[in-house]
VEXDO-473397 format. One line per 2 residues: number of its first residue (from 1); their letters; for each residue x, y, z of N, C-alpha, C, O. Coordinates in pm, whole numbers, m for minus. Example, Ala and Ser with C-alpha at 12.3 -4.5 7.8 and 13.67 -1.06 7.14 Angstrom:
BEGIN
1> AS> 1319 m569 780 1230 m450 780 1320 m330 780 1424 m332 846  1285 m225 708 1367 m106 714 1290 3 787 1341 114 804
END
This chain:
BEGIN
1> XX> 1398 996 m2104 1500 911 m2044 1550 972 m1913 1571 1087 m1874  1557 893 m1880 1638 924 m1701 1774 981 m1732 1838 925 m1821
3> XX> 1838 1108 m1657 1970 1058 m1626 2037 1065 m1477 1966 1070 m1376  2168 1065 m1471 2209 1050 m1341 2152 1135 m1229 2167 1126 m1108
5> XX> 2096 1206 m1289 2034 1334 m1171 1909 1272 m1125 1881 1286 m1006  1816 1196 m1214 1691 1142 m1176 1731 1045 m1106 1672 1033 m999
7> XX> 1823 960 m1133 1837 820 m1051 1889 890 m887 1826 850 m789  1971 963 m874 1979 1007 m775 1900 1102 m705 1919 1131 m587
9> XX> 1806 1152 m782 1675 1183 m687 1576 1082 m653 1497 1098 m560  1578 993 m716 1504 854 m676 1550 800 m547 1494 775 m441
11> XX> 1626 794 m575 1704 700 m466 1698 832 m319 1705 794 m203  1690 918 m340 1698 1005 m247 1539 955 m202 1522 880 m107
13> XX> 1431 1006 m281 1322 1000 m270 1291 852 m178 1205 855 m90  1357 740 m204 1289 628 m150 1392 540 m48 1374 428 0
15> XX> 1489 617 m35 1581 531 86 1583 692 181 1632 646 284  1564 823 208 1633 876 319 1541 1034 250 1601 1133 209
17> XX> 1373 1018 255 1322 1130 203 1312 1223 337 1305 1180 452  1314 1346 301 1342 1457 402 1238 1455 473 1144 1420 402
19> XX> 1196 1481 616 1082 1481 693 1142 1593 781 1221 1607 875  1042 1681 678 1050 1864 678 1006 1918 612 1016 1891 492
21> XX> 930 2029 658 788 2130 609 812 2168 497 723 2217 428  966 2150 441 950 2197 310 1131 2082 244 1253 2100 236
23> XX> 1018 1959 210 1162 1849 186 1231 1872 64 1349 1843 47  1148 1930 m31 1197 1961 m190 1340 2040 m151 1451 2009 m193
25> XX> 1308 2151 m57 1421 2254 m102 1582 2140 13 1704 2157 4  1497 2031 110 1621 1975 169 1684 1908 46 1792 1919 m11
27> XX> 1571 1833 29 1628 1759 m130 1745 1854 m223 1865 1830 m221  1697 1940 m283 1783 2076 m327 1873 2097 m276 1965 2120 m353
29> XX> 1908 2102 m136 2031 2114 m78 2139 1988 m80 2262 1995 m93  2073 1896 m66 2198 1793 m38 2216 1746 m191 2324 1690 m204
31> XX> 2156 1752 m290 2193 1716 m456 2276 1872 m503 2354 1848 m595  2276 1986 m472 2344 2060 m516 2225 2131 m634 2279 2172 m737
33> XX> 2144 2141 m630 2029 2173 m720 1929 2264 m670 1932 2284 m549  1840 2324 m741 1729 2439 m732 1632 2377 m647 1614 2255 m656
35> XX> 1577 2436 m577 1413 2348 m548 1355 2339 m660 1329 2226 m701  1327 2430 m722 1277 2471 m865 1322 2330 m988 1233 2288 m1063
37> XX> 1458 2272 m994 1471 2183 m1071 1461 2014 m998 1456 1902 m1050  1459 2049 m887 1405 1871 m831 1207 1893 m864 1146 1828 m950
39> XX> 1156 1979 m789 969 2023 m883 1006 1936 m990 1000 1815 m971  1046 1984 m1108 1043 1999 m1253 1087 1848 m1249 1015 1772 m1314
41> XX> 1171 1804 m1198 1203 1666 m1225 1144 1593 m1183 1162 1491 m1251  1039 1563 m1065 965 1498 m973 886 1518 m1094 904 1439 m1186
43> XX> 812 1603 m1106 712 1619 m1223 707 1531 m1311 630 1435 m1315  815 1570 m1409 815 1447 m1500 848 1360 m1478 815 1294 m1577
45> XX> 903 1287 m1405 895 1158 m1358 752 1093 m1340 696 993 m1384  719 1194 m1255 592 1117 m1232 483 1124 m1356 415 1022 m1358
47> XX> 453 1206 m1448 426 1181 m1555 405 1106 m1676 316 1077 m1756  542 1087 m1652 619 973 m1744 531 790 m1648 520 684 m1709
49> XX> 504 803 m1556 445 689 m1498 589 668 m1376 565 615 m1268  718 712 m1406 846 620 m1366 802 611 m1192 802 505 m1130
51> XX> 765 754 m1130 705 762 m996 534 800 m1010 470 872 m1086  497 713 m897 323 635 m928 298 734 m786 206 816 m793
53> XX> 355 728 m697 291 828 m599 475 814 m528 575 745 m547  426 941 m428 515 992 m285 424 974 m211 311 1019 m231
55> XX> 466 890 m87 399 884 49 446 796 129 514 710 73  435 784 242 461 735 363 427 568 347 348 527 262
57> XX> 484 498 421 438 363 371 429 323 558 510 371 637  367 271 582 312 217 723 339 53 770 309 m53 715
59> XX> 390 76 862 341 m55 930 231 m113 958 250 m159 1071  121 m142 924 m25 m156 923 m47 m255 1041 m137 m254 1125
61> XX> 66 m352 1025 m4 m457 1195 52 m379 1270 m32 m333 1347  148 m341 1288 173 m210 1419 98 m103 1436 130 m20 1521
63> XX> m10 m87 1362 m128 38 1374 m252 m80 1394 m371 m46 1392  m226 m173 1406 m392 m309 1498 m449 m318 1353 m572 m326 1358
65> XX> m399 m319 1225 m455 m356 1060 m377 m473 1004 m263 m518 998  m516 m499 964 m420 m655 924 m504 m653 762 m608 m607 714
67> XX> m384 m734 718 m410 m727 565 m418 m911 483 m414 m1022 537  m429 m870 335 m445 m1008 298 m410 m967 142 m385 m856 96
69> XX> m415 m1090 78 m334 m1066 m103 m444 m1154 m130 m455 m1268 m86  m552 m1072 m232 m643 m1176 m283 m662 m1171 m459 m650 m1070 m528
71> XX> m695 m1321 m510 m721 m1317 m685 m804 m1356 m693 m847 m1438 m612  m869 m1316 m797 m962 m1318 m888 m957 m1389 m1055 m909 m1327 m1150
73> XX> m991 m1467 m1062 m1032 m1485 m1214 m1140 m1373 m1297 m1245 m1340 m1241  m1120 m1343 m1374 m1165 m1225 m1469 m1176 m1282 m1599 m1079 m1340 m1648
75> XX> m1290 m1269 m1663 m1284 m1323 m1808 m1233 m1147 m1857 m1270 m1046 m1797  m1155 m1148 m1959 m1039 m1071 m2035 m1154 m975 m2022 m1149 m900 m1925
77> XX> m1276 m962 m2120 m1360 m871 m2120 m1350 m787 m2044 m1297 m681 m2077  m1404 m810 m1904 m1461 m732 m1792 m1291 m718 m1715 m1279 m606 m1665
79> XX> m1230 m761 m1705 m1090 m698 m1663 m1058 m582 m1606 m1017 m574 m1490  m1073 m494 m1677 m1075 m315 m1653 m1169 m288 m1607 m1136 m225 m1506
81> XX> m1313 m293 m1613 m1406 m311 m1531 m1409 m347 m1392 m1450 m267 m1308  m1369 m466 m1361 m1347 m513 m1217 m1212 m455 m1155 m1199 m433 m1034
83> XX> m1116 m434 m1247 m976 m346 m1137 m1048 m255 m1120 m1057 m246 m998  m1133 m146 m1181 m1194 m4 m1154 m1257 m96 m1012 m1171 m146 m938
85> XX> m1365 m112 m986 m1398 m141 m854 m1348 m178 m774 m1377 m133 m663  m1231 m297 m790 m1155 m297 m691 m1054 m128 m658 m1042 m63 m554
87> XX> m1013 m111 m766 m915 21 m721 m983 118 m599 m928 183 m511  m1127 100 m631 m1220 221 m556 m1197 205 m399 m1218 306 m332
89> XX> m1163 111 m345 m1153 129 m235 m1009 165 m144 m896 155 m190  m1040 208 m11 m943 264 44 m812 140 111 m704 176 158
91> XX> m847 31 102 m778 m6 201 m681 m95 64 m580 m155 101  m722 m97 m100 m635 m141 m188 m502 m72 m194 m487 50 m181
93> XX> m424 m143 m210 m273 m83 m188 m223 m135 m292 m156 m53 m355  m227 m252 m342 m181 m282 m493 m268 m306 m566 m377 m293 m509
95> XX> m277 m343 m692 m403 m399 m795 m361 m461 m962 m383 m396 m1065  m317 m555 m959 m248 m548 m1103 m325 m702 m1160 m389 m790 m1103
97> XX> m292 m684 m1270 m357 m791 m1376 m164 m918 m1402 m43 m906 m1415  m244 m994 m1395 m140 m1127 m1417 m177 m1189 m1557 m284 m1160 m1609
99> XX> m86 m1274 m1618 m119 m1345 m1716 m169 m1480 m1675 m92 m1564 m1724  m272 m1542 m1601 m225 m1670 m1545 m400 m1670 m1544 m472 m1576 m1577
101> XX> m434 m1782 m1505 m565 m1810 m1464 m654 m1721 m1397 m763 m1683 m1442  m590 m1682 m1260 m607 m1602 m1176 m528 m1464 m1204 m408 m1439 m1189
103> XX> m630 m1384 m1250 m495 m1295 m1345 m546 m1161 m1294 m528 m1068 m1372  m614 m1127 m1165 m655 m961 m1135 m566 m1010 m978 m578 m1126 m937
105> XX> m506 m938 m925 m448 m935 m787 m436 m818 m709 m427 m703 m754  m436 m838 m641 m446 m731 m474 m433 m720 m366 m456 m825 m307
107> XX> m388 m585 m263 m379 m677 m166 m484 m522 m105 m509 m414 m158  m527 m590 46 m604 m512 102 m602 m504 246 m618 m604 316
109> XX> m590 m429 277 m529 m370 444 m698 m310 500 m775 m245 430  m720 m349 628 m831 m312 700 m792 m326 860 m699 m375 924
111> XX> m906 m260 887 m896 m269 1073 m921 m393 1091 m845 m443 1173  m998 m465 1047 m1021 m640 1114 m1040 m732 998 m1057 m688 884
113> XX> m1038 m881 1031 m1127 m975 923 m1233 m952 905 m1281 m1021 814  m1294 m891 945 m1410 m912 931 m1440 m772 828 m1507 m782 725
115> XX> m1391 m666 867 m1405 m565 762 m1361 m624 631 m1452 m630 549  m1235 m673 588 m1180 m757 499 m1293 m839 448 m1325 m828 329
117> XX> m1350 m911 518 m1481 m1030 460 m1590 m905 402 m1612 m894 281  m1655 m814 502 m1728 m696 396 m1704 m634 309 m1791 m568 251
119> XX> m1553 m636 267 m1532 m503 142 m1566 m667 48 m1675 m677 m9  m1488 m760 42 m1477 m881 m66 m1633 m930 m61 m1663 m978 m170
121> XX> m1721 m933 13 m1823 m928 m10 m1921 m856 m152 m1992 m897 m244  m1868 m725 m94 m1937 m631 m125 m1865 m574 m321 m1936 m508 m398
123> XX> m1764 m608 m347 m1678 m632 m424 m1719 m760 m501 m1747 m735 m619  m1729 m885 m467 m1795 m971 m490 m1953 m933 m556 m2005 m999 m646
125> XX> m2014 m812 m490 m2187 m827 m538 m2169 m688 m665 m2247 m667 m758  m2066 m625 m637 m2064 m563 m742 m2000 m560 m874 m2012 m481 m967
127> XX> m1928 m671 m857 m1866 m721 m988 m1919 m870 m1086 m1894 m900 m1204  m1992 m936 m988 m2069 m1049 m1013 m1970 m1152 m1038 m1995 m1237 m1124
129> XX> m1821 m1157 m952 m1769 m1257 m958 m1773 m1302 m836 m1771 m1230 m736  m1781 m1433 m839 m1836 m1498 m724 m1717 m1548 m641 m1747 m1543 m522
131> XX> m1605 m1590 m659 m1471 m1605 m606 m1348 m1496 m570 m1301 m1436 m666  m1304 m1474 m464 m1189 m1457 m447 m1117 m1450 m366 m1111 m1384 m262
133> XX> m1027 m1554 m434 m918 m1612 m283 m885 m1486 m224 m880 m1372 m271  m868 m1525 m125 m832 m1432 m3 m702 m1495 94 m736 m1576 180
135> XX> m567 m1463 85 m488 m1530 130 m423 m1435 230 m386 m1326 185  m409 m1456 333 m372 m1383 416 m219 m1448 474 m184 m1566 478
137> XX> m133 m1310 522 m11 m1379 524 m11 m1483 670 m81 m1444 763  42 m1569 681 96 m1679 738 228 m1616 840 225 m1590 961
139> XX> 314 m1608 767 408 m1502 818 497 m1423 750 523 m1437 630  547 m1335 829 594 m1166 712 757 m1201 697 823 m1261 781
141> XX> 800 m1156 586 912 m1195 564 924 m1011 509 850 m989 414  970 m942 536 1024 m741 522 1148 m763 450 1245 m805 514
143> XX> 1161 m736 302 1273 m732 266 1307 m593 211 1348 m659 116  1329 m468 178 1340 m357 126 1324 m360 m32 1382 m428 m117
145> XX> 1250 m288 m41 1276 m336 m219 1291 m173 m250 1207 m105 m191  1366 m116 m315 1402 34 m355 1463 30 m530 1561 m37 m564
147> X> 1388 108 m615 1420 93 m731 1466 177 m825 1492 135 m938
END
């Protein structure tokens, strides 16, 4: 279980993380804590699943990458099968299973459409599903989401 010390290293972690050669021990300083016990807590957190990664999150059309949110229908079987291939690539940034018709989702960031059309291609020949929408945003709506 979480307590007030984790929620407030969370929240540290994802609204105002230190950008400095050594952020744990800034972290440590402004919570009143060890470097040694934010480690230990980052740890299990992330363990526990509660934190999935630390990293930088990008503006991708401000770096000339443009992205898209595409589904897949999956018969239940092969499910885990086809997220493994999709996961494999670099430019997947999300990947989750839905309950719905269209029930594998993703989204995928590349240098062009056209790279985008080769990975879903190529994704396409190695999973032997022959569909997947490919929806690309229309326009961006940035809302913060911090949890």
């Amino acid at each position: 279980m979480m307590d007030s010390i984790d929620r407030k290293i969370l929240d540290e972690i994802q609204t105002d993380f230190p950008l400095a050669s050594r952020p744990f021990e800034v972290l440590a300083d402004r919570l009143g804590l060890s470097k040694e016990e934010i480690e230990k807590r980052i740890r299990t957190l992330r363990e526990s699943g509660i934190i999935r990664r630390i990293g930088a999150s990008f503006n991708s059309r401000k770096l000339g990458h443009t992205s898209t949110l595409c589904a897949m229908k999956i018969p239940e079987k092969s499910l885990e099968r086809v997220a493994q291939v999709v996961k494999q690539y670099e430019g997947v940034t999300h990947c989750y299973g839905r309950d719905d018709e269209y029930n594998l989702w993703f989204t995928l960031i590349s240098r062009s459409k056209e790279e985008i059309a080769s990975i879903l291609s190529e994704i396409k020949a190695k999973t032997g599903i022959d569909e997947i929408l490919d929806l690309p945003a229309k326009s961006l709506f940035k809302i913060e989401a911090v949890f």
